[in-house]
C-alpha positions in Angstrom: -35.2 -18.0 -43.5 -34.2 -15.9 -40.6 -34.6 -18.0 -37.0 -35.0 -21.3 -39.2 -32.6 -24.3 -38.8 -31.2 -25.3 -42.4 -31.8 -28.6 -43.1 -28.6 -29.2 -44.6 -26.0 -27.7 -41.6 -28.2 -28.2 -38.5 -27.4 -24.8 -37.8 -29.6 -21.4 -38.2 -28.1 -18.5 -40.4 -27.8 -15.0 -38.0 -30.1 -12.8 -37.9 -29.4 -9.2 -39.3 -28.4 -8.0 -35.1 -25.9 -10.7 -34.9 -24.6 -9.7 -37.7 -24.2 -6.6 -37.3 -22.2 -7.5 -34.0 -20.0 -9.9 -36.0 -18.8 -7.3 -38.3 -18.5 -3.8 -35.4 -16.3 -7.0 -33.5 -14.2 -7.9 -36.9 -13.7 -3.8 -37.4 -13.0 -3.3 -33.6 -10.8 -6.2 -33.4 -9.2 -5.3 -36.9 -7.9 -1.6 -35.4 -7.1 -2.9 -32.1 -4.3 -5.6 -33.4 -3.2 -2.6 -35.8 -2.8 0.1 -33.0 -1.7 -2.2 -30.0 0.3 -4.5 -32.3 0.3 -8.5 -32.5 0.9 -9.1 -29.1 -2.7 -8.1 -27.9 -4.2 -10.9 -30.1 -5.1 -13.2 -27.2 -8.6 -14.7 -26.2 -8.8 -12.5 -23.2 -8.9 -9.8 -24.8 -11.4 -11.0 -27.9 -13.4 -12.1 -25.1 -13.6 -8.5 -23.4 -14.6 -6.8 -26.7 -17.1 -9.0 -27.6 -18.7 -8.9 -24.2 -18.2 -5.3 -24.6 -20.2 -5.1 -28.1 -23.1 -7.2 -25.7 -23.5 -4.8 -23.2 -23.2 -2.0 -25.5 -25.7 -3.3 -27.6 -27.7 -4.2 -24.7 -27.9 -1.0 -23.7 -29.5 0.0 -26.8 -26.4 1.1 -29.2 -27.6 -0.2 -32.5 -25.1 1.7 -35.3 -22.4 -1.2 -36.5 -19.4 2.1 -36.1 -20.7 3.7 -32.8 -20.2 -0.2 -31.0 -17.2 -0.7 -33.3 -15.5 2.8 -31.9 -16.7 2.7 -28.4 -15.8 -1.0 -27.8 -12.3 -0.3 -29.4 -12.2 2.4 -26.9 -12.3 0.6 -23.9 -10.4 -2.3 -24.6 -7.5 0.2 -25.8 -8.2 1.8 -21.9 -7.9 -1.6 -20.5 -4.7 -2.5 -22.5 -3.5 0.6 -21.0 -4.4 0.0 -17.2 -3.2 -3.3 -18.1 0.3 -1.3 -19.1 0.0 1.2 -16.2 -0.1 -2.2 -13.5 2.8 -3.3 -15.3 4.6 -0.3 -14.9 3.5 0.0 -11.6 4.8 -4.0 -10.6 8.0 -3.1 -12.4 8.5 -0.1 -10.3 7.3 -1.8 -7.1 9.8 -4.6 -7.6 13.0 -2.3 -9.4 16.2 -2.8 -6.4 15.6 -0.6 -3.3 17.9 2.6 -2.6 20.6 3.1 -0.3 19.3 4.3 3.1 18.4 7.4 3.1 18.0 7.7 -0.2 14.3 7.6 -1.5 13.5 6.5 -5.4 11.5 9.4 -7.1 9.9 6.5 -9.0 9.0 3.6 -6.5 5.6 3.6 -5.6 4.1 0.8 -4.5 0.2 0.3 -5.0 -2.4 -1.5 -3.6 -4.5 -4.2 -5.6 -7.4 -1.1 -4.5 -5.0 1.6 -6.2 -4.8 0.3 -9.3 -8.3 -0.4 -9.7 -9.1 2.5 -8.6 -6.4 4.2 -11.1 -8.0 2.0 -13.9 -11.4 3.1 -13.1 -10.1 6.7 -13.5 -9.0 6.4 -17.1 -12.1 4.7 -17.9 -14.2 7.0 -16.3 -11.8 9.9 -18.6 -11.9 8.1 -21.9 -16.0 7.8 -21.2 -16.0 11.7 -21.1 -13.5 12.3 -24.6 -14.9 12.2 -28.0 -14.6 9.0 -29.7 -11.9 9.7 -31.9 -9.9 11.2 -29.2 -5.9 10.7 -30.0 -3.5 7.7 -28.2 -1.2 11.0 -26.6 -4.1 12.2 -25.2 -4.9 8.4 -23.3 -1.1 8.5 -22.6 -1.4 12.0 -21.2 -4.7 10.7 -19.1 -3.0 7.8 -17.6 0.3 9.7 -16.8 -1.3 12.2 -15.0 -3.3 9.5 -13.3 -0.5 7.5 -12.2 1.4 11.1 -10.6 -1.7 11.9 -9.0 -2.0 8.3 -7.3 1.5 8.5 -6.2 0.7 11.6 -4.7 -1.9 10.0 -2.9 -5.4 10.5 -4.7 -6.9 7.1 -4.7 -10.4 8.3 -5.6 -11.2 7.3 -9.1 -13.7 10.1 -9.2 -11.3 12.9 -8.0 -8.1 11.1 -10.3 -10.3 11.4 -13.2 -11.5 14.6 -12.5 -7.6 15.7 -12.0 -6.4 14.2 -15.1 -9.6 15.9 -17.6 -8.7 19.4 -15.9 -5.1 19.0 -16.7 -5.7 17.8 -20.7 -7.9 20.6 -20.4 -5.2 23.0 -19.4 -2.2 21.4 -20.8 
């Protein structure tokens, strides 16, 4: 019956790809809400996996755990460029010193930075094995973030900087 309309709904029953889909989105989702907690349940971010699952698939991923894993992996980056721009606004917009004083914290980055920061950890977690630990992303974007404020705004070099010193640490 696969591809035919059923009579009785209107509708035609998925075809063994699309299901396979469905269920590496149900397990992604699944491990996503349990790692990043309730708060990440939103449509935007159902809507990023799933296009995620597309253009893995797309790009010729068919094993139901390697899209599961790898899309879980990169919406789990972008929560966490979502956290680091958060971090980065609260910083930006935390009381100014006294003069003469300067904040060790306060750094204050371009729309450009943070992409280009964002890109960095991507570019990182695209380079670590699938099952690679949340310290090691919060180690990643850390370093990212120090590096930035140092004045790196190459996603290249930032990601290159933050592997060597996961490499090192």
């Amino acid at each position: 019956m696969d591809g035919d309309i059923d009579n009785t709904t209107g509708v035609s029953p998925p075809d063994e790809h699309t299901a396979a889909l469905a269920r590496a989105f149900d397990s992604a989702w699944e491990r996503f809400v349990e790692v990043e907690g309730s708060r990440v349940d939103t449509e935007d971010n159902r809507k990023r996996l799933a296009a995620r699952i597309v253009a893995l698939s797309r790009a010729g991923e068919t094993d139901e755990d390697a899209l599961a894993q790898s899309a879980l992996i990169h919406l789990c980056v972008m929560e966490e460029a979502a956290r680091l721009g958060s971090k980065l606004k609260t910083t930006a917009d935390s009381p100014v010193p006294p003069p003469g004083e300067v904040s060790p914290t306060a750094h204050a980055f371009s729309p450009q930075v943070v992409a280009a920061m964002s890109e960095a950890l991507e570019r990182c977690i695209e380079t670590l094995p699938l099952q690679a630990p949340s310290s090691a992303l919060q180690f990643l974007s850390d370093h990212i973030l120090e590096d930035a404020s140092r004045g790196e705004h190459d996603p290249e070099r930032l990601s290159q900087l933050a592997l060597e010193a996961l490499r090192t640490r």
